[in-house]
N, C-alpha and C positions, 0 to 999 in steps of 0.2 A: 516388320523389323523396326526396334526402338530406335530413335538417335542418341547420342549423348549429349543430355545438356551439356553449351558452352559454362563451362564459367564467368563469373563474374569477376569484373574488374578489380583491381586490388584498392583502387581508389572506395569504390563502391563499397565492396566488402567490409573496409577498415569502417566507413562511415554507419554501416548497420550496426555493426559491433558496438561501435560511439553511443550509436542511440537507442540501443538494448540494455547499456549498461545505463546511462541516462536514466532511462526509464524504471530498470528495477533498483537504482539506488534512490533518485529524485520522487517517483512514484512510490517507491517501498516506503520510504519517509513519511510522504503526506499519507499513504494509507494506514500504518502505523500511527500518526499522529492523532488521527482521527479516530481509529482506534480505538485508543489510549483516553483520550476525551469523553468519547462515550460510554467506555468502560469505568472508569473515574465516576464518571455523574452517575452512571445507574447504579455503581454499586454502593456510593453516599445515599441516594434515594431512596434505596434498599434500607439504612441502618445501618449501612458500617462506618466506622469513622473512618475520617477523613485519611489519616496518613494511610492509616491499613489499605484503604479503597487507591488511593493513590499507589503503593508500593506494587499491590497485585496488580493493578492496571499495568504499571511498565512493565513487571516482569511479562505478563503477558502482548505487551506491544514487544516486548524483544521478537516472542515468538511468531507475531504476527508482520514486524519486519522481514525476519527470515523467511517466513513462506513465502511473502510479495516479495522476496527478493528472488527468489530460486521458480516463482510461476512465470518471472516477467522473462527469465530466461527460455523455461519449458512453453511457454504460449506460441504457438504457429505465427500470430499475424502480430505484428509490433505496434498497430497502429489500436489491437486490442488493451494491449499491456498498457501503454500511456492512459487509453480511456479509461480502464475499469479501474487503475491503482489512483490516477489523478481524481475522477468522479468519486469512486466510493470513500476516499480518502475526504474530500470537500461532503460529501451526503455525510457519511459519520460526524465529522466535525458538529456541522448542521444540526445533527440528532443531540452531540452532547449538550452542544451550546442549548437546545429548549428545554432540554430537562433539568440542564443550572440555571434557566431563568423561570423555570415552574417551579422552583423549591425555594427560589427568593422571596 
C-alpha cells in the first residue's frame, strides 16, 4: 500500500515557483537573445539584408521566447531549465558573434 506524499512547505513551495518563473523569464530572455543573434548573422551571411534579416530574426525570437518560456515551466527538474535556456542561450550567442566576425 502507497503513502501519501507529505506536502511541502509553503515557504518552500512559494520559493520553487520564484525560481521557475526566474528561470523561464530570465532564461527565456538569454535563450531568445541568443537566438535572435544567430538568426541575424546567418541570415545576413545568407544574402539578406540586413533590416529584413534582422526584422525576421525578432519575430522569430518572439516565438522562440514563448516556447523557452512555456518548456521552463513543462521541464520536470528546474535545475534543467536554468542549464539548458542559460547554456544554449550563451552557445547561440557564441555562434552568432563568429559568424559577425567571419563576414568582417
Amino acid at each position: 500500500m502507497s503513502h501519501p506524499s507529505t506536502p511541502a512547505p509553503a515557504g518552500h513551495r512559494r520559493a520553487q515557483i520564484a525560481a521557475r518563473v526566474g528561470a523561464a523569464t530570465l532564461g527565456g530572455y538569454a535563450f531568445a537573445w541568443g537566438f535572435i543573434a544567430t538568426c541575424m548573422s546567418l541570415l545576413f551571411a545568407a544574402g539578406m539584408a540586413f533590416h529584413d534579416a534582422e526584422f525576421l530574426a525578432m519575430l522569430l525570437g518572439v516565438l522562440a521566447f514563448l516556447a523557452a518560456f512555456l518548456w521552463a515551466f513543462a521541464v520536470r527538474r528546474l535545475w534543467m531549465a536554468w542549464a539548458l535556456l542559460l547554456g544554449g542561450g550563451a552557445l547561440l550567442a557564441t555562434i552568432g558573434t563568429l559568424v559577425q566576425t567571419t563576414q568582417a
